[in-house]
N, C-alpha and C positions, 0 to 999 in steps of 0.2 A: 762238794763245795756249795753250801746251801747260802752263804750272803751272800748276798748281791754287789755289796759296796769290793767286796775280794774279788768278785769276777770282772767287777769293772777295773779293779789295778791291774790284772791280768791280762784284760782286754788292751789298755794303754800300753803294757808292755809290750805286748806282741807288736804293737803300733811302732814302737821305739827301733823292737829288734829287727823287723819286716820295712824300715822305712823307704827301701831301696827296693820292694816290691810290692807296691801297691796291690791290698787284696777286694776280690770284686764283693759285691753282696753276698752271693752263696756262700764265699770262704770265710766271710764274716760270719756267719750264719752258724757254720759248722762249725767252728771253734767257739760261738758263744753257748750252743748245746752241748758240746763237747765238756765246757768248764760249767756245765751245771747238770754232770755225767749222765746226758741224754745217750743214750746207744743207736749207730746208724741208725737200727731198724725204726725210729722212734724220729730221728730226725729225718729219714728219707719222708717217713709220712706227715709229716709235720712241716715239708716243704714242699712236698708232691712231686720231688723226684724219685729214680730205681734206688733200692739199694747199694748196687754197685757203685754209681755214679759217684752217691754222697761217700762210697768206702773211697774210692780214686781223687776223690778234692781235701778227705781227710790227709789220705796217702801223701798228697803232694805239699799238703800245708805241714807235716812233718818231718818233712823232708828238706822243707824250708828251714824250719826253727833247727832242726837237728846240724844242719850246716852253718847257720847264724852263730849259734852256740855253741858248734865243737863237741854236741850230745849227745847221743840219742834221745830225741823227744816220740813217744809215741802217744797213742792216746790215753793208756794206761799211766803211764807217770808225767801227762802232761803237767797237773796239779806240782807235783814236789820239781819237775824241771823247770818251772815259771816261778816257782816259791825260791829255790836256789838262787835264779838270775837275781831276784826282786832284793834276797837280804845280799848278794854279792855287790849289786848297784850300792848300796847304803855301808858300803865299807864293812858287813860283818865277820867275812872273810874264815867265815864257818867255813866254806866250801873251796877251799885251797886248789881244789882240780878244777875248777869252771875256769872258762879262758873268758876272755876280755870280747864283748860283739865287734865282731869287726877284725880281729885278728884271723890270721893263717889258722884251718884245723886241721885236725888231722881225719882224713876221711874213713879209714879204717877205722878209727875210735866210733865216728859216727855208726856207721853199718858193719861191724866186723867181719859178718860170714859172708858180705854182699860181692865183695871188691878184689876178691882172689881174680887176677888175670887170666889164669885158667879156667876160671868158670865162667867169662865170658862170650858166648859166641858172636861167630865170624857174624857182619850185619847180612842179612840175607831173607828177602820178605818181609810181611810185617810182622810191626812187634807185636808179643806175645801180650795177650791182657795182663798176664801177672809180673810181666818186666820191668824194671825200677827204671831202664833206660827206655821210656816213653816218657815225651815231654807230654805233659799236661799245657793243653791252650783252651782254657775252660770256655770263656768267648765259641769258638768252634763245637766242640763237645755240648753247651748247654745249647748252642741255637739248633742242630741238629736231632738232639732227642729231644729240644719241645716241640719241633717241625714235624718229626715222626709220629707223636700224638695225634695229629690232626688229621680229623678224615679225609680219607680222597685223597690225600698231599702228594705233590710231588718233587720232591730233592733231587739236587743235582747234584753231586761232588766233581769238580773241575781241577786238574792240574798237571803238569807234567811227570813223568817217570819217575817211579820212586822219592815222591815227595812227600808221603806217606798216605794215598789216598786208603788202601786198605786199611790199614792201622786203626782210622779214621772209621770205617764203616762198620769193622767187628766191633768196636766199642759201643757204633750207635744200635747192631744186632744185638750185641749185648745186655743191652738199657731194655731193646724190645722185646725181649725173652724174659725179663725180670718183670716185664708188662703180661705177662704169659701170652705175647702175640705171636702167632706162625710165623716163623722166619721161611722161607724162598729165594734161593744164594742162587742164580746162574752166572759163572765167568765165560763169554763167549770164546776166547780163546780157549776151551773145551774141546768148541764145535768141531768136527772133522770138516774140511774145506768144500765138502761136496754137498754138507749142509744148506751152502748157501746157492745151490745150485738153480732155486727159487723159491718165491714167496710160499708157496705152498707146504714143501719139503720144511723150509724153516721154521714157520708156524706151529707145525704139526710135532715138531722136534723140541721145538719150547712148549707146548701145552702137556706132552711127554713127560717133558723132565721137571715143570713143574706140578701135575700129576703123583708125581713117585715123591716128591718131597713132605707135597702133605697127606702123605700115603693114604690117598685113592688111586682104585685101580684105573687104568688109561682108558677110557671109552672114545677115542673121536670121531671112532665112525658111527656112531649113534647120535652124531651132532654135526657130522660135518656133512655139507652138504656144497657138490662143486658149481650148481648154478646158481646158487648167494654169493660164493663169491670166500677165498681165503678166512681175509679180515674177516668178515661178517659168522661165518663157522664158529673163530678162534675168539670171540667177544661174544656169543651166543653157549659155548663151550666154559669159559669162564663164570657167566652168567647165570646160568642156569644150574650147571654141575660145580665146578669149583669153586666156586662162592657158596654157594647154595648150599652145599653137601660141607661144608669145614663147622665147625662149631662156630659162637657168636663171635669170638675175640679177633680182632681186625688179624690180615696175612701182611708182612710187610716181604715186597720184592723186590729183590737184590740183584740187579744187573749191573757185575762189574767189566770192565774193559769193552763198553759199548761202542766206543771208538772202531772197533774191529767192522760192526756193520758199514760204518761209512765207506768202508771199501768196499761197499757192492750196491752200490745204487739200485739196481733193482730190489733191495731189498728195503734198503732204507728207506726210500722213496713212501715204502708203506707203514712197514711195522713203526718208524717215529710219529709218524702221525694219531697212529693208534694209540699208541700212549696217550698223548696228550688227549683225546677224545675220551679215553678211557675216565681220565684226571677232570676232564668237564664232567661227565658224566655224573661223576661224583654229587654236583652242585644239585643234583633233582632226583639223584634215583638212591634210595638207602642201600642198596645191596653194593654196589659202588663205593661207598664212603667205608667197606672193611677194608677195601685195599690200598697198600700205603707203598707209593713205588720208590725207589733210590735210585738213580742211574748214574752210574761212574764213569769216565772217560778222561782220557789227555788231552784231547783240542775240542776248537768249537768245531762245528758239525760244516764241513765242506762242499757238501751236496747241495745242489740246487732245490728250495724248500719255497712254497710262498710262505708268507709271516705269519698266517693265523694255520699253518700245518705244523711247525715246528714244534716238538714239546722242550724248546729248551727258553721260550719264552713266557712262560708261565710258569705258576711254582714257585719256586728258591732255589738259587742258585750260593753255593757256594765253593769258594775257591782258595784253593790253601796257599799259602804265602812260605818262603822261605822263614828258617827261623833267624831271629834277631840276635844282637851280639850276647844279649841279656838269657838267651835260651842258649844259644851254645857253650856261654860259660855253665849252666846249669847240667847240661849235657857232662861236661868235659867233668862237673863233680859227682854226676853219677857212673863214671868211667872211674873213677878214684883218684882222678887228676887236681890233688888238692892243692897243688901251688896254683890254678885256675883261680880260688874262693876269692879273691880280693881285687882290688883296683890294677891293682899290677896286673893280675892275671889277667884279667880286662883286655889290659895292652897287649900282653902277649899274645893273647887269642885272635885281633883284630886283622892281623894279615890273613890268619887262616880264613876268615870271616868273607874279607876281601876276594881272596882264593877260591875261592868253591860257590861265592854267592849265598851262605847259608842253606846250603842244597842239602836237606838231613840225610840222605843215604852218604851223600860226599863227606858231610861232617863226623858220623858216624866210625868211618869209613879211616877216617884219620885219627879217630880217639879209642879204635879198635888197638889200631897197630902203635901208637904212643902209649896205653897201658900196659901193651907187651914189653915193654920196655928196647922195642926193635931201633929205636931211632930218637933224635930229637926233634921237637917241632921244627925249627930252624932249618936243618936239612929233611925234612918232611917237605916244608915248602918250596925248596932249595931245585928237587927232584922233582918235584909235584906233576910236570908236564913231560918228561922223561918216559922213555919205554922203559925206566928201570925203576920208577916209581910208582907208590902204591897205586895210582891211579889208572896205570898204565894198562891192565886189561881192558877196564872200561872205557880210556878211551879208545882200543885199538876193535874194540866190539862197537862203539860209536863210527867207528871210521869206513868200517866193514860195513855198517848201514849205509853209508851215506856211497860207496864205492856201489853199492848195488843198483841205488840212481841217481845216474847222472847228471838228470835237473838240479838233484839237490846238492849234491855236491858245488855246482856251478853256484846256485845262491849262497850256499853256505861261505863257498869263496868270496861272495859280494861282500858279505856280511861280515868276514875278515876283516878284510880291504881297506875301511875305514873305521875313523870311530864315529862318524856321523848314522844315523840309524837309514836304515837302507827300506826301500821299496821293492820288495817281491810279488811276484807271482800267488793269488790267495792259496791254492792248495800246497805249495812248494813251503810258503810261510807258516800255514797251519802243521806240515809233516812234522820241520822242526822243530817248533814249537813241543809238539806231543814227544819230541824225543828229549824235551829239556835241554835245547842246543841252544836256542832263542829266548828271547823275550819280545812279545809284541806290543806296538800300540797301532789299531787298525790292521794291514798291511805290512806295516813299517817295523824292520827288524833291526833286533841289537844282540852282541853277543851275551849268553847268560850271566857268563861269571869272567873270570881271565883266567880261568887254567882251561877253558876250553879257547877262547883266543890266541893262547901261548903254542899252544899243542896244533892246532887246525895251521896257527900262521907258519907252525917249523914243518907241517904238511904239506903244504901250496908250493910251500919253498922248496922242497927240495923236488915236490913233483914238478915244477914249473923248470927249476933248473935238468932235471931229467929228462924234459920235452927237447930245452934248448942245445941238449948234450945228442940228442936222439937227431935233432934237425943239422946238427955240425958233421955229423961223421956221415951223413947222408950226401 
């Protein structure tokens, strides 16, 4: 498509079909390379993003049109699926199969091999980079791989359980491997418990395992030295060897479920502050500015920290948000849930919405077991708080936490209790939080969604009445 004046009809159109999705600059971007058949490789370099990135923003902008239209659009026949729409607008009625924008489609038609119910699996961890059921929230994804570029950086991803923090970071490893940068993946929930038995032990366990990753051999006792002191060892160890010894191209390190440290204060106390010294350091020494750290976790950091120790004040911070009613209908059409595609489906969706909070594993989780064709939404939400419905493992594995302590249990009762937002206890507040029970402002708690309200209040309930039963027959 070499005029110009046809790539701008084309451009207007997509404007027409897309009005109900505003697209940001890059997707502008990438559909006006696209109609002047630039090939990713060509437009990733031509915007100074990875390859992947610009394949994943193509991916989702045809995934748009293909659903608008009732077509398949890929990149390959975007030209003849935008030519179709444009003579079908002007009444030429050449194309008797194109359906009407805006109309009910049929999702199958869109994706044929995509949407077979049996080929989709149970939700469980994060999703797979090549999964069609990954919402795209390009906002997120672009601020985090241009964050990642920057030397010394340090990122924070924030949010409660299964709200897709993972999902989230393999993509941004992803972007950083297409940068040909050393990835360095530690999940602390790895560690053996006895790990954390001290600062020392733990240190020496993370310079270990990151060691073997970018395969050099472990030397620490050729660097560690016990009257420097831990820290000082494990930052002279990086310093000199593990920096030093990796070829030029920046190491990004990947510390997910760091939340786990906060449970051992003597640990924490150290190793965060390190980081963040690590992260200054950056600002004066070039050997510093290869490393690029990530740290994942469910809550803010509950340890007693002064302010200029903490690394979770510096850097960037971001923090994932439920998804909007506008993603879970997107959701429910990448599940094959085409009566979803329209204003109606809108409506229909929005109790679920209400339901679950936009909780993507919850949402998921619901549009798993409706394209099995197990149930209808209606009694989906019907059951929803139910030991007999889908949710019911999880919350009886929520409950089983919170029975194990009994602080929490007690706030989480407060938190019941009313619908005004409650004042707890900071570590009692942060627990739940990290377990996605709460939502905070300060202190000050509220319940996350109402299907954990419904289920925690018929819990209270009937243990409060089994107290009262307990105290009569005595």
């Amino acid at each position: 498509m070499n005029n110009l004046y046809a790539v701008d009809k084309f451009i207007e159109s997509v404007k027409k079909i897309l009005q109900d999705k505003p697209l940001g600059s890059i997707q502008w971007f990438v559909l006006y390379q696209s109609c002047l058949g630039k090939t990713y490789g060509e437009i990733a370099e031509a915007s100074g993003y990875g390859n992947n990135y610009i394949k994943e923003i193509g991916s989702q902008l045809w995934q748009d049109l293909s659903i608008a239209l009732g077509k398949r659009v890929t990149k390959k026949n975007l030209h003849l699926a935008l030519n179709n729409h444009l003579q079908y607008e002007k009444g030429n009625g050449e194309n008797q199969s194109q359906q009407k924008f805006g109309e009910e489609s049929s999702i199958e038609k869109v994706y044929p091999d995509l949407f077979s119910a049996s080929k989709i699996e149970f939700p469980s961890g994060p999703v797979a980079l090549s999964s069609p059921l990954y919402i795209n929230r390009p906002s997120l994804e672009k601020l985090v791989c241009n964050e990642v570029l920057q030397p010394g950086c340090l990122i924070r991803l924030k949010a409660p359980r299964k709200m897709g923090k993972s999902s989230l970071l393999n993509r941004m490893i992803a972007y950083a491997k297409e940068q040909d940068y050393q990835i360095v993946y530690l999940d602390f929930q790895e560690a053996d418990r006895d790990i954390f038995a001290s600062l020392d032990k733990f240190l020496r366990w993370f310079c270990v395992n990151v060691s073997r990753q970018l395969n050099l051999l472990p030397c620490l006792d050729d660097f560690w030295d016990t009257e420097m002191g831990s820290k000082v060892s494990c930052k002279i160890y990086f310093e000199a060897y593990l920096l030093q010894y990796t070829d030029d191209s920046p190491v990004v390190l990947a510390l997910n479920e760091v939340h786990r440290i906060f449970e051992h204060p003597n640990i924490a106390q150290d190793f965060l502050p390190m980081l963040r010294f690590w992260h200054e350091q950056a600002k004066q020494d070039r050997i510093w500015q290869k490393l690029r750290m990530v740290v994942v976790h469910t809550t803010e950091i509950y340890i007693p920290l002064k302010l200029n120790q903490s690394p979770f004040n510096v850097g960037i911070t971001i923090t994932l948000p439920p998804f909007t009613l506008k993603e879970v209908q997107n959701l429910a059409l990448c599940y094959g849930l085409d009566w979803s595609g329209n204003s109606e489906g809108a409506k229909r969706l929005a109790p679920l919405q209400a339901m679950v909070g936009g909780h993507p594993y919850l949402v998921n989780l619901a549009f798993y077991h409706l394209c099995q064709g197990e149930m209808t939404l209606e009694v989906l939400l019907e059951t929803a708080s139910t030991a007999v419905g889908i949710y019911g493992q999880h919350l009886r594995e929520l409950l089983t936490l919170l029975q194990a302590e009994p602080e929490l249990m007690l706030a989480m009762e407060q938190v019941i209790a009313t619908d005004e937002k409650v004042e707890l206890d900071a570590i009692a507040a942060y627990k739940l939080e990290s377990m996605g029970l709460v939502q905070l402002n300060g202190n000050q708690a509220s319940s996350k969604c109402e299907l954990y309200r419904l289920y925690f209040s018929q819990q209270f309930e009937k243990q409060n009445i089994a107290n009262a039963s307990s105290k009569f027959t005595i």
